[in-house]
C-alpha positions in Angstrom: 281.6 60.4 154.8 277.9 59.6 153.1 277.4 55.7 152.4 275.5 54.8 149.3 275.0 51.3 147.4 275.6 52.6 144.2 277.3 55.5 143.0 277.1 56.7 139.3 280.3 58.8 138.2 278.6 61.0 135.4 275.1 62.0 134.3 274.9 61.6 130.6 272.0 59.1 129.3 274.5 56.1 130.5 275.3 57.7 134.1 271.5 59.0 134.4 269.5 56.1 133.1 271.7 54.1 135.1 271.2 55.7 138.5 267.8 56.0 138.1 267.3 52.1 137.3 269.5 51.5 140.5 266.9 53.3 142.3 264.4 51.6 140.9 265.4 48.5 142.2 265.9 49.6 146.2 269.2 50.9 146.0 270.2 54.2 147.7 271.9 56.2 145.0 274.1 59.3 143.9 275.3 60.5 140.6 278.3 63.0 140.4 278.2 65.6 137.6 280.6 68.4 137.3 279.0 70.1 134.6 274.9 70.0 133.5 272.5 67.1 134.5 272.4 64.7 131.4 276.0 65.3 130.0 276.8 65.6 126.6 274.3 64.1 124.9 271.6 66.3 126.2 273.1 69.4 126.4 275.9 69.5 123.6 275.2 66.5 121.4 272.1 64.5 120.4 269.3 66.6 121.5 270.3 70.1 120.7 271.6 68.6 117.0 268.4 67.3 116.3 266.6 70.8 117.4 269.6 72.3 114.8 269.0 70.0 111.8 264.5 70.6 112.6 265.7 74.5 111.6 267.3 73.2 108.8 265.0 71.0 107.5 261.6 73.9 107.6 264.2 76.3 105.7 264.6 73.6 103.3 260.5 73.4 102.9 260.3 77.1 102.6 262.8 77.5 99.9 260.9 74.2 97.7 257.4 75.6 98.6 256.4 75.9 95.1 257.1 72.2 95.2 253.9 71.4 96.9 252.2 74.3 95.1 252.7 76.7 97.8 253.4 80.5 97.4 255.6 81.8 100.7 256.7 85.1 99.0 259.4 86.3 101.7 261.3 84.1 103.9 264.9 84.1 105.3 266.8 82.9 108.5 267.7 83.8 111.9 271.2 82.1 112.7 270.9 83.3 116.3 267.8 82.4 116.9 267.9 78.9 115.5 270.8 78.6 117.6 269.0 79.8 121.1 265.9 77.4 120.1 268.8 74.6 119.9 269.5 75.9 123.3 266.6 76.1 125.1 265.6 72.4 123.7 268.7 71.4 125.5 268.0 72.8 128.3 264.1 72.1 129.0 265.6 67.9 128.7 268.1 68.8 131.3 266.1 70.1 133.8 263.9 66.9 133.0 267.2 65.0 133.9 266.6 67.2 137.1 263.3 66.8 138.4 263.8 62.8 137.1 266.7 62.9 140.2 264.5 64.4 142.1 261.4 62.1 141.6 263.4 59.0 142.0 265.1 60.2 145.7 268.7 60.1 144.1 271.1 62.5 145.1 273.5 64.9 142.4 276.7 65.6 144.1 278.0 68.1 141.8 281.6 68.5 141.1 284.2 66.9 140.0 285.0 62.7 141.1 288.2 61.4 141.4 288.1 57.4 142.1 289.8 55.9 145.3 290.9 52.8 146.7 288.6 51.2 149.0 285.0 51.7 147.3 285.4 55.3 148.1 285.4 58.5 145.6 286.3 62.2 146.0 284.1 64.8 145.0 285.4 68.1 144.2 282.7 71.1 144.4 282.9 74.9 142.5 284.3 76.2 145.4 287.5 73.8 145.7 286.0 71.6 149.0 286.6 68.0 148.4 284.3 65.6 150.2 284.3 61.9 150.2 281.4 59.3 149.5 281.9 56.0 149.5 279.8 53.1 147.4 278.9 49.3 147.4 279.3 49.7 143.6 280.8 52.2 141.7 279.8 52.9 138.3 282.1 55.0 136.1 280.2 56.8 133.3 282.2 59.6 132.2 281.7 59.5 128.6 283.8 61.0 126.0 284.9 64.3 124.3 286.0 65.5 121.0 289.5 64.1 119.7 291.8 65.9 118.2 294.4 65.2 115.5 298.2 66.2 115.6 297.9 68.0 112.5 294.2 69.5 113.2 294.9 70.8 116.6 291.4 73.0 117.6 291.6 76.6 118.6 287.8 76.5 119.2 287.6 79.7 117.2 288.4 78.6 113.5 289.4 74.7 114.2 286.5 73.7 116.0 285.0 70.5 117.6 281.3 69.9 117.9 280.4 72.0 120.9 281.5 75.3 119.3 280.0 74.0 115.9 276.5 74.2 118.0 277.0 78.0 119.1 279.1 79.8 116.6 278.3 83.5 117.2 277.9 84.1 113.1 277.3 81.8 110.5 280.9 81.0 108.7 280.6 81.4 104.1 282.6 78.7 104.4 283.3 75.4 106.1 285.3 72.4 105.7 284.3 69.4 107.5 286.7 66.5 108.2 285.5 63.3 108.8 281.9 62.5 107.7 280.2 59.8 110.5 277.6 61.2 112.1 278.7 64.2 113.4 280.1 65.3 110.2 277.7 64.4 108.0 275.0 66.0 110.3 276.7 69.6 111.0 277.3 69.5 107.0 273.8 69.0 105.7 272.8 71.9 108.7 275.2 74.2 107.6 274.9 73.6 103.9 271.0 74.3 104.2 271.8 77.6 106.1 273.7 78.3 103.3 277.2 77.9 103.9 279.4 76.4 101.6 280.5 73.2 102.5 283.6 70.8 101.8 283.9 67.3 103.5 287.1 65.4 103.5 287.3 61.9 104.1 290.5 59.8 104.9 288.9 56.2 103.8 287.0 56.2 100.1 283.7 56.0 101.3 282.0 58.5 103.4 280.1 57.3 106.5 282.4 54.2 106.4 280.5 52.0 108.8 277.4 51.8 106.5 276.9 49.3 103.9 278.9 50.7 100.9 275.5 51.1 98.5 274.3 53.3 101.6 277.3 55.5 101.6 277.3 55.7 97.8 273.5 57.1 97.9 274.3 59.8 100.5 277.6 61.0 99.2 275.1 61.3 95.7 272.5 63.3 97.9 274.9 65.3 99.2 276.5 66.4 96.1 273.0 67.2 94.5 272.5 69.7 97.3 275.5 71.4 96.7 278.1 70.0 99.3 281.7 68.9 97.7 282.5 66.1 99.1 286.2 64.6 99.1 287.2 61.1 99.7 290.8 59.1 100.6 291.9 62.7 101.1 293.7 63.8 104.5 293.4 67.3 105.8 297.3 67.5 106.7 298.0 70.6 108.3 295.9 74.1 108.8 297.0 77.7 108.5 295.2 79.5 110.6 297.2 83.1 110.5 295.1 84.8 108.2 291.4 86.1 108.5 290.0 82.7 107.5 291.9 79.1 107.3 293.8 77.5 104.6 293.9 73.4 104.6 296.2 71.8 102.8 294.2 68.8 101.7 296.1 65.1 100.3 294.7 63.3 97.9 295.3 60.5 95.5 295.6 63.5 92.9 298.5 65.4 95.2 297.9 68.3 97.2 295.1 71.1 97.1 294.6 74.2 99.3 291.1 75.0 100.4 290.7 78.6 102.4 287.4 78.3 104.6 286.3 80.3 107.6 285.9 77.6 110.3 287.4 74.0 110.2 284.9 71.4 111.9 286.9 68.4 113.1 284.9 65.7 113.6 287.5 62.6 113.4 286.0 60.7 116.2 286.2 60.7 120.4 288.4 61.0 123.2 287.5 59.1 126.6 287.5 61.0 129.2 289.4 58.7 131.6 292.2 60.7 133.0 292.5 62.3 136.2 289.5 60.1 137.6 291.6 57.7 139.4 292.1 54.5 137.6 295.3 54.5 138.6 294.6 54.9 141.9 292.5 51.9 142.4 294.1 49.6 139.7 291.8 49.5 137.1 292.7 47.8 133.8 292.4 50.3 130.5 293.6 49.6 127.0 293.8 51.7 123.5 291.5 54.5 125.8 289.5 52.0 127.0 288.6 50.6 130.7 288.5 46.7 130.2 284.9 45.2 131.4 283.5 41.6 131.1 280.3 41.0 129.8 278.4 42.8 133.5 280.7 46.2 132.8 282.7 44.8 136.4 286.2 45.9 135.8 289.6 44.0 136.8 288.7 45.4 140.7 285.4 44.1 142.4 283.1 46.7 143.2 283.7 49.5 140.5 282.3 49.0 136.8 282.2 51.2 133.6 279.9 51.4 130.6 278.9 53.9 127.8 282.2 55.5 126.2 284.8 55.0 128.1 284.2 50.6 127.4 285.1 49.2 124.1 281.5 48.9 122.9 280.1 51.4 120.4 279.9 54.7 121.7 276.2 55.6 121.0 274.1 56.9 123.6 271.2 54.0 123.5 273.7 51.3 124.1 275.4 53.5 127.1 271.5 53.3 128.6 271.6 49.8 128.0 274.4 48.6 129.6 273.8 50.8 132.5 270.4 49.5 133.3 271.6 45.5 132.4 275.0 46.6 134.9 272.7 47.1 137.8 270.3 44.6 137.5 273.0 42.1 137.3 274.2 43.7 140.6 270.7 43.1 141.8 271.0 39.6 141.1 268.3 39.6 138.2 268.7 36.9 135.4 270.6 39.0 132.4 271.8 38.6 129.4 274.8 39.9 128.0 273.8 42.9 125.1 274.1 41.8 121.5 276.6 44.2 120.0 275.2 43.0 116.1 271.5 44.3 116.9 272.7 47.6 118.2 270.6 50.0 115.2 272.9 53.3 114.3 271.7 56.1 113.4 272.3 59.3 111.5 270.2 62.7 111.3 271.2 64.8 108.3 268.8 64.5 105.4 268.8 62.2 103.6 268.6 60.2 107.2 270.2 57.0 107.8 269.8 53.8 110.0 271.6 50.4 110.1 271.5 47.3 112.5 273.5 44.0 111.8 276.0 42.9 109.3 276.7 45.1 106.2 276.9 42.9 102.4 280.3 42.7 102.8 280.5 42.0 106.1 277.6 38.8 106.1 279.7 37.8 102.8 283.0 37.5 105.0 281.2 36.0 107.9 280.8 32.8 105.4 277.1 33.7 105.0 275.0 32.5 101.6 272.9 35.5 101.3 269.8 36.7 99.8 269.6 40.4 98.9 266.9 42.9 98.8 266.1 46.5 98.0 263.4 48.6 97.4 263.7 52.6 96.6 261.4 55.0 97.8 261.1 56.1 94.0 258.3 53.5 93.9 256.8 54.3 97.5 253.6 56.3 97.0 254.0 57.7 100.6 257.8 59.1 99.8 256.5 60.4 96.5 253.5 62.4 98.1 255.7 63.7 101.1 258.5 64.7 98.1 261.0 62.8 99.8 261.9 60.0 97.0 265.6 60.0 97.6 266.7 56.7 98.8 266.2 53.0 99.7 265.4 49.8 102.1 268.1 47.4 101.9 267.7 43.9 103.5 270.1 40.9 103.9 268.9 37.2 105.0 270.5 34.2 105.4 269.4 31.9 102.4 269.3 28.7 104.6 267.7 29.3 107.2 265.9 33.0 106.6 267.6 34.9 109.3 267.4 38.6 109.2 271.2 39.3 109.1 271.0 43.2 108.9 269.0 45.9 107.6 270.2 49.2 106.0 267.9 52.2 104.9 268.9 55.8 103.8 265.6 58.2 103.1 263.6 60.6 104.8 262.2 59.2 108.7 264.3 56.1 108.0 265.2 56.5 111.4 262.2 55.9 112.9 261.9 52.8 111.4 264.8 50.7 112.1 263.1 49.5 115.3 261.0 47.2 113.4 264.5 45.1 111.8 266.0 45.4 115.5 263.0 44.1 117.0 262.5 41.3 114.2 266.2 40.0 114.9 266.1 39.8 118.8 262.4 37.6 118.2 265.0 35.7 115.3 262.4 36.3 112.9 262.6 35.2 109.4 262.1 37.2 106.3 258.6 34.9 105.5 257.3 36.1 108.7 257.6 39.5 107.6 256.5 39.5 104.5 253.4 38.0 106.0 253.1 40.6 108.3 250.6 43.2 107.3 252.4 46.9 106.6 250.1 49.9 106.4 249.9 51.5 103.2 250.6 54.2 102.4 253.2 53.9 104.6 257.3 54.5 104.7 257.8 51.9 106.9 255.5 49.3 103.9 259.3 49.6 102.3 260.6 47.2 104.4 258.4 44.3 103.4 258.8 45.8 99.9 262.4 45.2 100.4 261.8 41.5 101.9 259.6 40.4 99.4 262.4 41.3 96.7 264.5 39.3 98.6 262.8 36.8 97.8 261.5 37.4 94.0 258.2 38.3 95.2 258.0 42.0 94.8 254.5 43.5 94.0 255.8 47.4 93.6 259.0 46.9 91.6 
């Protein structure tokens, strides 16, 4: 049996940033992986969707060439091929995963790990051998996968979940997408572009319902303009999948419509992916899908934690990296605090892009907050104008007493790139007169922010 201090049960940018921080800090370490070094997010989720919606967005500069007074005279696309580029992006960051083991002396047992009582874990290989390892500290970072509804059960040939929406062999005429966070909303502006036809249904009235309702309002406008139908407090509730294509039968508030499609994306959400890992084995607390931490990730048993998907945090791969590396320092014995779950920035890819950190209007308004309010639309931002990418807006809430930066909302081309600044500003508690005194380049996307500040407080030059 192999001793380590720490083991890490999964590789994806929780299990991988974790194990490598352990090493960082002296402690001899392994991370189990039964499928590819850097789990989902690398190989089937952020990084290959990003390399998918790049494809999109050039096709989308080719056909409005004439836009910026260019002539391209013949131009089409390459489904497969923008699918293998997707591909090898994914895997070129795995094998970074790879040599990153390697560099920091931590060993990958591959196969699949089963917790057990006793600080100890089984490890099963390809070829059925089951070896055991045993830990100081176990970390369980197993992430999550695709969930399914009763009524939308996935075939993976024409109800699909996100890892077959990556690699379809053809491109479908038609899609329907149900539910529209970012997944959705991402895999429908890439198809849409390609130029399928696509519907998106979505069960609550707003699409991408944990924005700030002026946010969701502006996207489900954008998408529209391009040519997706979008469909809200509607309920895909069943699928008839015996013909050639798929027939949905869609509920609304007007009664019940029938849309045929070729593939049916369902993208309602996560599964953890806690069974058959031993939790009940060793005893440890889970609720609603969830294993139960304190504010360290230690579960109910000393000696085995959890973090990234499979806690009740939100399931985003930065905070996953975050409480991984604050999990083992703690373990260390370094001074930490516990993660602020209100400055955790979110994030969304399709175009128009979208980012978020802190409360919403409503949600500052409910906390009890007197607010001050300010927007500012890239209409009147000389940078989005130039760069033809006008569509959206900054959006900034303070506190009117004291001037705190409650939350920050932008939808617009790059947005995402510049959330950092408001997520940065709230952990330094900075108030919205320090930014507005703070210097922006112009011309500049991210100059909207202080736009956005300054009409906060009535002192907009641009507007």
């Amino acid at each position: 049996m192999s001793k380590y201090d720490v083991i890490v049960l999964g590789s994806g940018p929780g299990g991988y940033v974790t194990a490598i921080r352990a090493s960082q800090l002296g402690f001899k370490t392994a991370v189990v992986e039964k499928e590819s070094l850097g789990g989902v997010c690398l190989n089937w989720g952020c990084i290959p969707t990003k390399a998918l919606l790049k494809s999109a967005q050039v096709f989308e500069y080719l056909k409005h060439a004439d836009d910026y007074g260019l002539t391209v005279k013949s131009y089409d696309k390459d489904f497969d091929k923008v699918v293998k580029r997707s591909r090898g992006v994914a895997d070129g960051m795995s094998k970074g995963v790879q040599f990153l083991m390697k560099k920091n002396k931590i060993d990958v047992l591959e196969g699949f790990g089963k917790l057990k009582p006793g600080k100890k874990l089984d490890v099963k290989g390809a070829d059925g051998k089951t070896t055991e390892y045993s830990a100081d500290h176990i970390i369980i970072a197993t992430g999550a996968r695709s969930r399914e509804l009763p009524s939308l059960p996935q075939d993976g040939k024409k109800v699909i979940g996100y890892r077959e929406a990556m690699t379809l062999p053809k491109q479908p005429k038609k899609m329907i997408v149900v539910g529209s966070g970012a997944i959705g909303m991402e895999f429908a502006y890439f198809y849409n572009s390609m130029g399928t036809e696509v519907t998106v249904v979505e069960f609550m009235p707003n699409v991408v319902p944990v924005e700030d309702e002026e946010i969701s309002k502006q996207l489900e406008r954008s998408f529209k303009k391009s040519g997706i139908k979008v469909m809200t407090s509607a309920e895909v509730t069943k699928v008839d999948t015996s013909g050639s294509g798929v027939k949905a039968t869609v509920k609304t508030k007007k009664g019940e419509e029938i849309i045929e499609a070729d593939i049916v994306l369902s993208a309602v959400g996560i599964k953890t992916n806690i069974e058959g890992i031993g939790l009940e084995d060793v005893g440890i607390a889970t609720d609603r899908d969830k294993i139960l931490v304190n504010d360290f990730y230690q579960t109910n048993i000393p000696g085995y934690y959890a973090i990234g998907d499979v806690t009740p945090g939100q399931a985003l791969a930065h905070v996953a990296s975050a409480e991984g590396i604050l999990c083992v320092e703690k373990i260390k014995g370094m001074h930490v605090e516990p993660i602020d779950y209100n400055n955790i920035p979110g994030c969304t890819y399709c175009m128009p892009e979208i980012a978020s950190v802190g409360y919403t209007e409503k949600a500052a308004k409910e906390a009890g907050y007197d607010i001050k309010v300010g927007k500012f639309p890239f209409s009147a931002s000389g940078k989005a104008k130039a760069g033809g990418n006008a569509d959206g807006f900054v959006k900034v809430i303070f506190d009117a007493k004291y001037g705190e930066w409650l939350g920050c909302h932008m939808i617009g081309a790059g947005v995402t790139d510049m959330i950092a600044e408001a997520v940065v500003a709230r952990k330094l508690e900075t108030t919205g007169h320090e930014i507005l005194k703070a210097v922006h380049p112009h011309p500049t996307m991210s100059e909207a922010v202080m736009e956005a500040v300054a009409a906060a407080y009535d002192e907009v030059i641009h507007l």
